[in-house]
N, C-alpha and C positions, 0 to 999 in steps of 0.2 A: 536507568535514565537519570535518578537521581543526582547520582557520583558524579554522571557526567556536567547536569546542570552544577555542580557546586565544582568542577573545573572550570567550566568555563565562567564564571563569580571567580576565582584564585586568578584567572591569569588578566580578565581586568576587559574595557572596554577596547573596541579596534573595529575593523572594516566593517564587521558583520554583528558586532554585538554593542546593544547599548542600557544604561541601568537610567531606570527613572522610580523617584521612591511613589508618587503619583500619579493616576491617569492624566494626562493634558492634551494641550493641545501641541505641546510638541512631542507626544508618543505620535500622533498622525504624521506631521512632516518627519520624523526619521522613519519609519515605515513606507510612508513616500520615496523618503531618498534609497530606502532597499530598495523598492520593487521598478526604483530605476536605476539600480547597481547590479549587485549579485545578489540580492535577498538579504538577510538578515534576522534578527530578534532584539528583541526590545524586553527585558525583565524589569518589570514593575515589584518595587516594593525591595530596591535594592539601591544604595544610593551612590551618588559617584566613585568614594573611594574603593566599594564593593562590600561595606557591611549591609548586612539582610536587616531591613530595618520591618519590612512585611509590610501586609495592607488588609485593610478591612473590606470586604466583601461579601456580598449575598446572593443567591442563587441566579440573582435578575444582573447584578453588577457586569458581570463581564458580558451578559449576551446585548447589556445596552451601549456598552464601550464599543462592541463592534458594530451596530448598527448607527453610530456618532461618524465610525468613521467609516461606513458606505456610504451615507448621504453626503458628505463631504470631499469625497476621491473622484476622480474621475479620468480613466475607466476606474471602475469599483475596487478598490482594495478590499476583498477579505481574509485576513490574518488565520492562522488557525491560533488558537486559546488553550494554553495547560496551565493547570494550578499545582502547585509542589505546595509539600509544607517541609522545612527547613527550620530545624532546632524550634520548634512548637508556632511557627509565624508560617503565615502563606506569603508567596508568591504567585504573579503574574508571567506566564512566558506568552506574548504575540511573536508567530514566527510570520512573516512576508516574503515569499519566492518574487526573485526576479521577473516584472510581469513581462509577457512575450510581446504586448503593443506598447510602446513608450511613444514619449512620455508620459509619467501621470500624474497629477497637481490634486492640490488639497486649498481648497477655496481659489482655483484661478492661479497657485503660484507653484513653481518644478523646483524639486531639492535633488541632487545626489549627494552621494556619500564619497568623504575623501576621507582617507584614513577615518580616524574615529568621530566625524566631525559634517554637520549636513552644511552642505553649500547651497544656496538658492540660484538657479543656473539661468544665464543669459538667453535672450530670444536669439541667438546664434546656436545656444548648447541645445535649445530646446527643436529647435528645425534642426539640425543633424540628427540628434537623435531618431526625430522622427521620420527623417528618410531613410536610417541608418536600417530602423525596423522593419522599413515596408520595402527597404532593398533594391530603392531607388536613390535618384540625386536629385541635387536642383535640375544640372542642365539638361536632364532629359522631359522636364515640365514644357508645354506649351505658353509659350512667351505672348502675354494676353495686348504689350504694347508694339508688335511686331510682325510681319508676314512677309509673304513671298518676296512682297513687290521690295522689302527693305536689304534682297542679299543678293549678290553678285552673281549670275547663270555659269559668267564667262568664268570666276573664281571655282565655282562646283567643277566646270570642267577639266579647268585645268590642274584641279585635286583628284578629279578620275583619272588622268592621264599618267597622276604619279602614283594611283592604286592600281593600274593596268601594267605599268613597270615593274613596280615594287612586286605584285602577287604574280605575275607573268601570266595572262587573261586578259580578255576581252570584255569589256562592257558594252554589249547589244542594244542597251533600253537608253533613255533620254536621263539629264541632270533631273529631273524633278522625281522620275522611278527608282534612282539611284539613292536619294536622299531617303525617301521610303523604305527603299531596301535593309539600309543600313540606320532607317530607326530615327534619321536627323529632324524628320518628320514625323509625326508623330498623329494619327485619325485627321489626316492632309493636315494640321498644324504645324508652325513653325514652332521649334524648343528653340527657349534660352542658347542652348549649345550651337545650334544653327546659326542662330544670329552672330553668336562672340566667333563664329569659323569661318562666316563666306560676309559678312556686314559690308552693304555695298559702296557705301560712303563714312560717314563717323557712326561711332560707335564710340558711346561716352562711357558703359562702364568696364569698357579696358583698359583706359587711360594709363598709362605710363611715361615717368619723367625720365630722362637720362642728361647726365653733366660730368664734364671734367674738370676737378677744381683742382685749385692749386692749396687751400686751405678750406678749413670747413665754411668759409663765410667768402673764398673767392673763387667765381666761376669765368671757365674760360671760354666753356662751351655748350651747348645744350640744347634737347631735341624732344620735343613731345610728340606722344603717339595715340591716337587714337581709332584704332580702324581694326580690322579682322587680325585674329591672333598669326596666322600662317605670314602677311605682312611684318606685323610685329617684329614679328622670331627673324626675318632678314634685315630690318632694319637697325636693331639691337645689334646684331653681330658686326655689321658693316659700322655702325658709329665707333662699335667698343675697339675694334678690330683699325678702326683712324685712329685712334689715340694708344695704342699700343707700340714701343720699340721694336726695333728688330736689329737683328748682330744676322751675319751670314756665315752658315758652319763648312768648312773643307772637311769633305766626309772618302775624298778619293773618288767621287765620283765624279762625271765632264759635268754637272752643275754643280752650283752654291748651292748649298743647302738654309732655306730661312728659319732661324730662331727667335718670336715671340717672345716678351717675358714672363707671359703665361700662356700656357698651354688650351687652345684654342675648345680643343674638344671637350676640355671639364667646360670652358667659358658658355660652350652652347648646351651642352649637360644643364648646368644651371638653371640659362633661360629657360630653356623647354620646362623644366619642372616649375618656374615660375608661370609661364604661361599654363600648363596643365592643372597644376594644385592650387592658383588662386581663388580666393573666397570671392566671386565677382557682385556677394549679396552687401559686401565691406563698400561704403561710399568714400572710402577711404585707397589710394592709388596704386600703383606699383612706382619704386624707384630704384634706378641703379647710379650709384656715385662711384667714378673715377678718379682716384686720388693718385699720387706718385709713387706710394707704395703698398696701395692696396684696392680692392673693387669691392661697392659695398652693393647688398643684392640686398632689396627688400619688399615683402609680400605680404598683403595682407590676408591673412588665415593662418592659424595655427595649425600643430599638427592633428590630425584626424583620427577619428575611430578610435580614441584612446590612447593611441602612441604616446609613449613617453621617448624623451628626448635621450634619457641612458639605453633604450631597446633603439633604438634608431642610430646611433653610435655603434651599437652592437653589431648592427646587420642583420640583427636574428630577431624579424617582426614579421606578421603577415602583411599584406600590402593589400590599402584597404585606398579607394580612390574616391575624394571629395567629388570630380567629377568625371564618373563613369563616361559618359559621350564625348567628350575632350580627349581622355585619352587613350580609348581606341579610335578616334580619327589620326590620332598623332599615331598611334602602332599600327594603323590598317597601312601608312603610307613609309613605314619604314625608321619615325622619327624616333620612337621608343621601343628600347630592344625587347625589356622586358618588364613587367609591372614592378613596381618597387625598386628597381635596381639602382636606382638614378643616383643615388645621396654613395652609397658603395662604389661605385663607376668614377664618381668626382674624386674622394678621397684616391683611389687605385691613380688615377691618371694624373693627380697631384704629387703622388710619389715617383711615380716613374720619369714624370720629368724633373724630381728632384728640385723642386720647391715645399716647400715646409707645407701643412695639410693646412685645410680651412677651417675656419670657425664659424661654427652655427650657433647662433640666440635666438630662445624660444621664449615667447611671450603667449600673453592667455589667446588672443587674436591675431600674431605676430610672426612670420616668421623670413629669419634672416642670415646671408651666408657671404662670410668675409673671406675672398681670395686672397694671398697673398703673394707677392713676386720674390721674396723672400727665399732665398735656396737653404737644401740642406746642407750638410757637412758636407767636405769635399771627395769623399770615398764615395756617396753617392755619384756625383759629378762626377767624376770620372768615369762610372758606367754611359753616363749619356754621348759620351767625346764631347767636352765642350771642358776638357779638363786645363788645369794652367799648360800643360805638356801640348796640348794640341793647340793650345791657342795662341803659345810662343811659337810656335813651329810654322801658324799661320802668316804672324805677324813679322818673322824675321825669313821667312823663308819661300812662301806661298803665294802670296796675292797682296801687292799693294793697293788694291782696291776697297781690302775689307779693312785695311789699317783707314786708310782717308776717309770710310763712312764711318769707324769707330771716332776719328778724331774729330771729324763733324759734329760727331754728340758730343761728347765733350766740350767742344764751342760752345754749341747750344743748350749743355745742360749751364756751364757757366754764365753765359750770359742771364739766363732766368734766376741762379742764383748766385753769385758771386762768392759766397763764403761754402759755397760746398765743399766735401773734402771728400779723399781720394778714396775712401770705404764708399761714401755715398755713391760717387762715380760708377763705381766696382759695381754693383747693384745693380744701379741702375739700367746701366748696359750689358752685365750680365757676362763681364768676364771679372780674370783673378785681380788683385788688387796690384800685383806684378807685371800685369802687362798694361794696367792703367800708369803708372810709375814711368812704365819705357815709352806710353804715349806722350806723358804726358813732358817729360824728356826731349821729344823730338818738337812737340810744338814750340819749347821754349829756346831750343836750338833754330828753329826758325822763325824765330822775332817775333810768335804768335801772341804768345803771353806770358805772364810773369807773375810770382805770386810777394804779396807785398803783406811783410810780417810770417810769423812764424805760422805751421799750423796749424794747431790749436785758436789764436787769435787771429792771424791774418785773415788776408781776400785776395782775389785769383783780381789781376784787369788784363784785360783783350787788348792787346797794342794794334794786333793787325785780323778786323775781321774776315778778308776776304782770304 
């Protein structure tokens, strides 16, 4: 045991080990911040760089260290106590097991541990944790500002009707047994989660903004929401889904086929994980910004349960849910395939329809997810059929219908910008830059418009809008 104690002195302070040459009163908060990590130890009488500087002690010295720091923990830390002696000097080892009820403070305040280093953690770290142990959530607490009379009957039912679809079954009993059944309810109390599912009128801490700007300081449009999340989640898709392009694809089959510049299903991927994993204890909103070449999605809460954002990237985490009754209402009715899956789903259906992946920022209480309309290389493209090949083909050969609604944009993207240019264009509307070129060609063979200056420097003007 020796050897080993003077290994771990050679390779130095980190998650689980730390040197103090003194008893104090920061040997308790890192002991604290163990036993609301992994555990840890704390060697006394060793000093930062890792020379043994040793410590004076008497038979009573350490049994009175640790009764300093019972009366002071709470729940009770007590450490187990070994003394080494190390080149004629003693040492101090407290070891601290990770305790099984979290969190635990030392005079009133919560530490964990990050790498080598205690952090004093927020009354958000400190409620998670604590639910995290007792393996519950917020939303399944009974909501002390809320009851029956504040949620929709007709809303419960007509969330049964798509539980009796979805599970293919019959619900025999009344909306208010049903809620019971499945726990919405809780000793006849309303939860939190009840309220934010069926809330009969507003509901102020679901609020979410939505806008489509044309710069970060101009808005063109915009929609506030506060009421049941299962509303939410249609109303979001229907705003995002008006402000969305669309090109129409010849696929060989007797319809047009419609192409979005994004892909609809990560779009509702998103929300749903927004409305699911929000912190709703944050008095702080939800917002979604619609830009021209991007959606910005944002939520308040971090990620949970200790996820880091490299394991979440990865796809290879356990999937630990901020609120448990959120989101199996959202899976009892079919809306979440699987737990976790949500962040891997988005990415997958971001590449299949061959636009570049999103980007996720993570902040301490933060978290946020930028779509992009942005495509990939064109070999991708080409697996979708929306290749330059199919879109000439369209355009010179198929339907004059889908050239006059591309050339309509075009109008209409010029008139909003006039110095746009033909890559912009290309994006925008989500074909090659080659059959933007032959549109743009025909408009100017029909007196539509003309472009004045080069380029680079010029600007497009509309002779003839209609």
């Amino acid at each position: 045991m020796l050897n080993e104690i003077k290994n771990i002195i050679s390779n130095g302070e980190n998650e689980t080990i730390e040197f103090k040459q003194s008893f104090s009163k920061a040997v308790i908060e890192t002991l604290v911040a163990f036993s609301n990590s992994k555990g840890g130890q704390v060697l006394i009488g060793v000093d930062n760089s890792g020379l043994i500087k040793g410590v004076s002690i008497t038979e009573e010295t350490v049994q009175k260290w640790i009764n300093e720091i019972k009366q002071n923990t709470n729940p009770q830390v007590v450490p187990n106590a070994d003394i080494y002696n190390i080149d004629k000097k003693q040492i101090v080892v407290l070891t601290a097991i990770e305790y099984p009820i979290k969190p635990v403070s030392y005079k009133d305040k919560y530490y964990k541990r990050v790498l080598n280093s205690n952090h004093k953690m927020s009354l958000t770290e400190v409620t998670n944790e604590h639910l995290r142990t007792i393996n519950g959530s917020w939303d399944y607490y009974p909501d002390p500002n809320h009851n029956l009379e504040h949620i929709s009957i007709n809303k419960v039912e007509k969330y049964i009707k798509e539980y009796e679809i979805w599970n293919n079954t019959i619900v025999d009993y009344n909306a208010i047994e049903f809620l019971e059944k499945q726990e919405f309810l809780r000793e006849a109390k309303l939860t939190y989660g009840a309220y934010i599912l069926f809330a009969k009128e507003l509901c102020i801490v679901s609020d979410i903004q939505i806008g489509r700007f044309k710069s970060p300081t101009k808005i063109i449009d915009s929609l506030s929401l506060d009421t049941d999340i299962f509303t939410e989640l249609n109303e979001i898709l229907a705003f995002i889904k008006k402000h969305l392009m669309v090109e129409f694809i010849i696929t060989g089959n007797p319809q047009r086929e419609e192409r979005y510049d994004y892909p609809l299903e990560a779009i509702r991927e998103i929300v749903i994980n927004m409305l699911v994993h929000r912190d709703y204890r944050d008095s702080s909103g939800s917002v979604i910004k619609i830009y021209d070449d991007r959606i910005e999605f944002f939520n308040p809460g971090g990620l949970f349960g200790g996820l880091t954002l490299e394991e979440l990237l990865k796809f290879k985490y356990k999937p630990k849910a901020r609120n448990k009754m959120l989101s199996k209402a959202f899976k009892l009715i079919g809306n979440v395939e699987k737990y976790g899956s949500g962040i891997k789903r988005i990415f997958t259906i971001c590449k299949e329809y061959g636009i570049i992946e999103p980007k996720i920022i993570i902040k301490e209480n933060d978290f946020e997810v930028v779509l992009y309309k942005q495509k990939l290389n064109e070999d991708i493209i080409d697996n979708l059929n929306v290749t330059d090949n199919v879109t000439d083909n369209v355009t010179d050969n198929v339907t004059d219908n889908v050239t006059d609604n591309r050339l309509k944009k075009i109008i209409e993207l010029i008139n909003k910008n006039n110095t746009i240019s033909t890559i912009e264009l290309s994006k925008f509307i989500n074909v090659s830059k080659r059959t933007i070129l032959r549109d743009i060609d025909k408009l100017k063979n029909q007196n539509i418009i003309r472009r004045i200056g080069n380029e680079k420097t010029g600007h497009w003007q509309i002779i003839n809008n209609e």
